[in-house]
N, C-alpha and C positions, 0 to 999 in steps of 0.2 A: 797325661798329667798325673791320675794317682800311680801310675807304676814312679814315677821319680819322686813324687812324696814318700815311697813307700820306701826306693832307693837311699832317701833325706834320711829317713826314719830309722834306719838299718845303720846308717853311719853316724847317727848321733851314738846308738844302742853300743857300741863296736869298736867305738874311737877311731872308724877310720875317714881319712881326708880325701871324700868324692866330691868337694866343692866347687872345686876348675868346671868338671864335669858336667854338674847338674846346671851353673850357671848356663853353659854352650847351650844346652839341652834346654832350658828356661827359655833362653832369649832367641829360640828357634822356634818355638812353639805360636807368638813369642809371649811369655806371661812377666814382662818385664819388672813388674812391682815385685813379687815372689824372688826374680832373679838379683834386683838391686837388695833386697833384706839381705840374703846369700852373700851378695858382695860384700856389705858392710861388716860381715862379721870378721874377714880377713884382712889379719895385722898391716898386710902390706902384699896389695894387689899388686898382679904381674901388667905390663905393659898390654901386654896380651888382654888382657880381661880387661881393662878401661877400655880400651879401642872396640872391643865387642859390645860393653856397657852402651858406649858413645854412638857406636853406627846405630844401635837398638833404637836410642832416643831419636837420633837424627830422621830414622826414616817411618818413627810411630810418634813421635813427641811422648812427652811437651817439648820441646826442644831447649828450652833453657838451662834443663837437666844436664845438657853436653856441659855448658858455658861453666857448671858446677864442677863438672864431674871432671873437667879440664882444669880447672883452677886446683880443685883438690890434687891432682895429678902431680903439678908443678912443686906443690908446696909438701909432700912426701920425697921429692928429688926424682920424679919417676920422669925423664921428660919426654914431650911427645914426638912421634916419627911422621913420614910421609902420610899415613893409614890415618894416625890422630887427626892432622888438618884436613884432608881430606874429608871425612865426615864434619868435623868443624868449619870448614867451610859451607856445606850442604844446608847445616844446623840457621849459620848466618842469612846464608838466605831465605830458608823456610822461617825466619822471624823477621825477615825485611830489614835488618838491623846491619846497619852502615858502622856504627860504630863502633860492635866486635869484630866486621870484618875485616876492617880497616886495622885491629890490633892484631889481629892472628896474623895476616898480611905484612906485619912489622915481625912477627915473632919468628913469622914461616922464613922470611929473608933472611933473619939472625940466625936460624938455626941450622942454615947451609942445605938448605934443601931443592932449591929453585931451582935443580934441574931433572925433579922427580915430573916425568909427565903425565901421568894418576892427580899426582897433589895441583901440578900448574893446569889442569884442565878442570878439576875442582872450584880452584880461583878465579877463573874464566868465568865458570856456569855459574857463580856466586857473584860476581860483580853485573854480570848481562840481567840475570834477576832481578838484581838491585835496581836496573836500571841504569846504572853508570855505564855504557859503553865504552868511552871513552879509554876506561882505566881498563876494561875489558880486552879492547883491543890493544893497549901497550903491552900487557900481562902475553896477550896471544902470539905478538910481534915477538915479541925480545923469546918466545919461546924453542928451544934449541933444535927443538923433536916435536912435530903436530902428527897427532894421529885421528882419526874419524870422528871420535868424541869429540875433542877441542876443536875444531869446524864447525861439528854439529850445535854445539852450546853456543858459539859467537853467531851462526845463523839463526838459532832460536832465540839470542839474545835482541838482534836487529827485527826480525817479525813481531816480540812481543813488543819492541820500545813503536811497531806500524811502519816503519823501515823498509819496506818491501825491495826497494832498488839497493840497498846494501846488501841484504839477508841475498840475492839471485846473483851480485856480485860477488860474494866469498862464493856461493853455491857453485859458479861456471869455475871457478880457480882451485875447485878440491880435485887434485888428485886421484883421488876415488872417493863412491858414496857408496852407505848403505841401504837400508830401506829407511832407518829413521833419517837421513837427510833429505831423503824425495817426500817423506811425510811432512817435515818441521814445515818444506817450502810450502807446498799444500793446506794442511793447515791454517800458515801463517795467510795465507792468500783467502784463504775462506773467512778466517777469524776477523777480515779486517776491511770486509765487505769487497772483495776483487775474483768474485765468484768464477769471470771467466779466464780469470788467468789461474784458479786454482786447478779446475775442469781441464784447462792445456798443461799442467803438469803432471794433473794426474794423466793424463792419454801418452803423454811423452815416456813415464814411466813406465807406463805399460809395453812399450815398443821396448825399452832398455835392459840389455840379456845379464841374468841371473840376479834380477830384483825384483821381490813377487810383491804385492801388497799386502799388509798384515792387521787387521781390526785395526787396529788408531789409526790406517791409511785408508781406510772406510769409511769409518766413521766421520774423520775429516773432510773428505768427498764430497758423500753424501748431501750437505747442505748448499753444494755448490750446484749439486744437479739440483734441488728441491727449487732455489732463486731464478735457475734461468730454464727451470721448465726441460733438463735436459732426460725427458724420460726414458729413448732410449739407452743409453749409455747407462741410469739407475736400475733399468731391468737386467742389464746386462750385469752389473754388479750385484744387484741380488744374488742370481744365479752363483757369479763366482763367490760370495759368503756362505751360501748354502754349500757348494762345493768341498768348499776348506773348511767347514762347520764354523765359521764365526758368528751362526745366527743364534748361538745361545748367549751370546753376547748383547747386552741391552742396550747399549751405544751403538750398534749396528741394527738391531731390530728397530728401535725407537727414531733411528736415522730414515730408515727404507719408507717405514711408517708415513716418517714428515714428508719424506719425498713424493712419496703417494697422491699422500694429499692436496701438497702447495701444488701437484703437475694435473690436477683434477681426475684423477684415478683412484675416486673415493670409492669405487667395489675393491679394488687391491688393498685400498687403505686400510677398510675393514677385514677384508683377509688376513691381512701380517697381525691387525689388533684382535682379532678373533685367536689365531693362532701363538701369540705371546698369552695369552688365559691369566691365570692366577700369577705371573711375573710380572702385569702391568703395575708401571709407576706413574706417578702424576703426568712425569713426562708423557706418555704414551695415551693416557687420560685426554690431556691438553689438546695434541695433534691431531687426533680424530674428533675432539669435543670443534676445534680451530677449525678442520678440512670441511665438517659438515655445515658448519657455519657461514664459509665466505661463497660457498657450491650451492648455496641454497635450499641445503637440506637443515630448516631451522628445526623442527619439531624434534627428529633425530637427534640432533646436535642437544636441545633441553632436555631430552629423554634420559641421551647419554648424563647428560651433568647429571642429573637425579639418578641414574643406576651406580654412577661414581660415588654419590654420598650414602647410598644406601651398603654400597661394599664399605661403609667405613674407609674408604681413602680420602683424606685432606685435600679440600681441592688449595690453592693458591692464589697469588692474585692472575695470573696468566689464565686460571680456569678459567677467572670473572669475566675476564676480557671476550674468550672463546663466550662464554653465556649471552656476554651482552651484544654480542658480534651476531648472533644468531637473533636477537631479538630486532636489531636495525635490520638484519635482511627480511625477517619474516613482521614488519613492522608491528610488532608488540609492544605500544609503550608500555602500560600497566606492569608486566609481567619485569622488563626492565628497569623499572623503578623497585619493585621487590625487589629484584636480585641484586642492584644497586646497593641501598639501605639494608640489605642483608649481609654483607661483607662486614662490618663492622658489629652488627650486632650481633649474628650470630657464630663468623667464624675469627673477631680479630684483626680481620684486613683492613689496614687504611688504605680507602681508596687512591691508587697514585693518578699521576698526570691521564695516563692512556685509557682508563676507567671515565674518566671526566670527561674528556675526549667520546667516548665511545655513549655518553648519554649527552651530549651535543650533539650530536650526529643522530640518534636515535629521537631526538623531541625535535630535531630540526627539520626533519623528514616530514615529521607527523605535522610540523606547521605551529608545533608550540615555541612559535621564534623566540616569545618574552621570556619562556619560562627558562630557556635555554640560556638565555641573556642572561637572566636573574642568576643561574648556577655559575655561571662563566664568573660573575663578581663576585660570589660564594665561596671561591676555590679558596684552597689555603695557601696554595702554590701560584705561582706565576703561571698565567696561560700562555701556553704555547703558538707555535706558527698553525701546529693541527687541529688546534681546539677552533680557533680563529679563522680558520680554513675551514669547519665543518660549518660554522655560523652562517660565512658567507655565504658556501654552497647553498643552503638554505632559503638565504635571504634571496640568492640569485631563481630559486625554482620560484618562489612566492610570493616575488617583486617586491620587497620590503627595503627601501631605501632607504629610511633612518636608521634600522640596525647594522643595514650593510654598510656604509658611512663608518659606523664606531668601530667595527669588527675589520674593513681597510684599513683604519686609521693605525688598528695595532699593528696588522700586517706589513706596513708598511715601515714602524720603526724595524720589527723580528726579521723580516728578509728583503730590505727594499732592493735587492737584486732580483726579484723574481716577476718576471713580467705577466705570469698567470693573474695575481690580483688585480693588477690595473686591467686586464682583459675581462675579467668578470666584473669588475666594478664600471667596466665601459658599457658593458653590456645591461646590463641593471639599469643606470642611465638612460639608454637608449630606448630602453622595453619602457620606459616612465615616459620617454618623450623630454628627457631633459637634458639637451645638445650641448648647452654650453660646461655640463659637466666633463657629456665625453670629450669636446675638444680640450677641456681643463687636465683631464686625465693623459690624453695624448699627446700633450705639448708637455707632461713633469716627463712621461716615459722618453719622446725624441731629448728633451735638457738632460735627462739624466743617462746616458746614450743605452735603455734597456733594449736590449733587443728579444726576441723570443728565440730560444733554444730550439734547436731540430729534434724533433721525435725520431726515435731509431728503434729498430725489432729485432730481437735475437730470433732466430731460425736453426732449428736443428736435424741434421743431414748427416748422415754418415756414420754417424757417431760421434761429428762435430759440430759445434757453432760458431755460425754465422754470424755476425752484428750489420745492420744495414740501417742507413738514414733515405732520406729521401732524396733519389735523384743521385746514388752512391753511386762513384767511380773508382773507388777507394778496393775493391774486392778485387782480389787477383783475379778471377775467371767475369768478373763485371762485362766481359765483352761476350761471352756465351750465354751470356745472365740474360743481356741485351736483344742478344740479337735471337732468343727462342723468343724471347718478349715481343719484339717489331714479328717475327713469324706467326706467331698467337693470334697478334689483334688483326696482321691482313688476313688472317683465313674466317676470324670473327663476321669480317666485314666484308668478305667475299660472298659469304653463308648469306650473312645477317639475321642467324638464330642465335643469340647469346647461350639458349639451352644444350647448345651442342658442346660446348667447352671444353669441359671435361674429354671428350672422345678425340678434338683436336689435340689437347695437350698431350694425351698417352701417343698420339701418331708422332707427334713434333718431340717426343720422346725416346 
């Protein structure tokens, strides 16, 4: 930076014209304020130098800079190419702004360019952002030439609009993929709670010759193993980040991290957090304050929040949660209620929904059903199905039947689909000795046709998983599944030592 001030300085001194120059050089650095001064002092920029100006803003903002810097364009006669909408496209969507894209769109069509496939794959990824599929995909249809990028924008369009059966239908119809198209599916699969179908893309990928995974295919991953508990397959990708050095990478680190933790492997947990040192961010803070919390290491978990505050890092409200998470399992009301009434007064935080949540649950434990009660009508916000759920829990451990009554009452407008309520509120009834409730209870559930949902268990093998319900016939090997099972329990009951189990299984193995 001072060697090209010094370059400025020399060409003022000199008379000579290093402008073009310094600008490239400015807006590569990029020190774009310095570069736009530069700009302006030129009677009549080259085409060249707005579209450089343009990409600048587009991909550091502010971005309305473009929308300027475009207009000015127009009205000097200078007008714009493939290179100008293209960034102006970009511009339009990183402001969510439907209504300049919609006119470049008219301008881009006037200006004979529609069969630039740079600019029509631009327009794609600037309408999918928006949101608008629709127009997305006619822009992508009517397009003359599709290459990897224009795919990739209409399948990351369909995953962000939660699309998933779109986004895997263009995906099977590309002609070829790269890595970022095995990543966007992934991702998109992760980002929108379909963790085991993110997990079966990414393994699919891994079998597919000459596409390696690359950090954002990690990192995406990642939380897919973290939800279904898939820790083999996480170790195994550690290993390969470590490999390729993506572990200096915080999105991968602060991924392994959570993986760790949500898979109950809080000694590795603290490894990888021990090992990121002086680069932990709150995120990383969060995950091990969170792992040690629900694993029932509370004291650990309050030790960390307080070594967090004492490094001077801001915790969050996601901290608070981890804090107050750790006070329900190591049942500390006191210490809960401080750190409750602490978010706001000393660090700013409005407590949200899941803060309230997490001191329902916390007084409900302890038996402080009223005082729980009292907060629940306190809230600023609407309570939830989980607030109302922790109530009842509660009121179900403590037999408290009047609160359990009010706390049904809501449950049952928030999710009268859910048969668990009426199962706990049957049950509460019946601990009272008050029949004519539960038949009252069991006759809205038969009227109302609720039935109870089957519980199912992911199982992980191989490197893959499993999903099984009860009494599953549904698993392609369901018949070996079965029949070790019927082999098991006759040698059980041939024996008749259950202790020997283990010793049968590895023989029937």
């Amino acid at each position: 930076m001072n060697q090209l001030k010094q370059i400025h300085a020399h060409t003022l001194r000199n008379g000579i014209d290093f402008t073009n120059f310094l600008i490239v050089k400015l807006l590569e650095i990029p020190n774009i304020p310095y570069a736009h001064k530069l700009f302006d002092v030129i009677p009549k920029p080259t085409l060249f130098l707005y579209n450089k100006l343009i990409q600048a803003y587009a991909s550091h903002g502010p971005h309305h800079q473009c929308f300027s810097l475009g207009t000015q364009m127009r009205l000097q006669g200078c007008s714009p190419n493939p290179h100008s909408f293209t960034f102006l496209f970009s511009a339009s969507a990183a402001l969510y702004s439907s209504c300049h894209g919609q006119m470049l769109h008219s301008q881009f069509v006037k200006s004979g360019y529609e069969f630039n496939v740079f600019a029509l794959t631009s327009l794609v990824d600037m309408y999918a952002k928006l949101g608008w599929m629709a127009n997305a995909r006619q822009v992508f249809g009517e397009m003359p030439m599709r290459d990897v990028p224009s795919w990739n924008s209409m399948i990351a369009g369909y995953a962000r609009s939660g699309d998933m059966e779109g986004a895997l239908e263009l995906f099977e119809e590309m002609p070829s993929r790269n890595v970022i198209s095995w990543t966007t599916m992934i991702s998109g699969y992760s980002q929108n709670g379909q963790y085991a179908k993110a997990l079966d893309m990414f393994l699919k990928m891994e079998r597919e010759k000459g596409v390696s995974p690359n950090e954002v295919t990690i990192a995406s991953v990642l939380p897919a193993c973290a939800n279904l508990g898939a820790l083999e397959v996480g170790q195994r990708i550690e290993d390969y980040a470590r490999r390729k050095g993506y572990f200096i990478n915080m999105f991968v680190c602060n991924g392994i991290l959570e993986m760790y933790s949500r898979c109950g492997r809080i000694d590795m947990a603290k490894r990888v957090f021990d090992e990121i040192g002086c680069k932990r961010n709150v995120c990383s803070w969060n995950s091990i304050i969170m792992g040690l919390a629900v694993h029932g290491k509370c004291n650990e978990a309050l030790k960390l929040f307080q070594e967090m505050l004492s490094e001077g890092a801001a915790p969050d409200d996601v901290t608070f949660v981890g804090g107050l998470l750790a006070c329900i399992h190591g049942g500390m009301v006191e210490t809960g209620r401080e750190l409750f009434q602490s978010m706001e007064q000393n660090f700013s935080i409005v407590p949200k929904l899941e803060h309230y949540g997490c001191m329902v649950d916390l007084l409900g434990r302890a038996g402080e059903l009223h005082e729980a009660y009292d907060l629940i009508q306190s809230m600023p916000m609407k309570p939830d199905s989980v607030v109302w759920g922790a109530l009842l829990g509660a009121c179900s451990f403590y037999g408290h039947v009047e609160l359990a009554e009010k706390a049904v009452e809501s449950l049952f407008e928030l999710e009268p689909w859910n048969p668990g309520n009426y199962v706990i509120m049957s049950n509460i009834y019946a601990s009272a000795g008050q029949w004519d409730g539960v038949a009252k209870l069991w006759k809205l559930m038969k009227g109302g046709r609720i039935t109870k949902a089957a519980g199912y268990s992911f199982i992980e093998e191989g490197g893959k998983i499993h999903k099984f319900i009860v009494e599953d016939r549904t698993h392609p090997q369901s018949f070996e599944i079965y029949a070790l099972l019927d082999e098991v329990s006759t040698r059980v009951k041939l024996i008749g030592n259950a202790t020997d189990l283990d010793s049968i299984i590895d023989e029937s193995c």
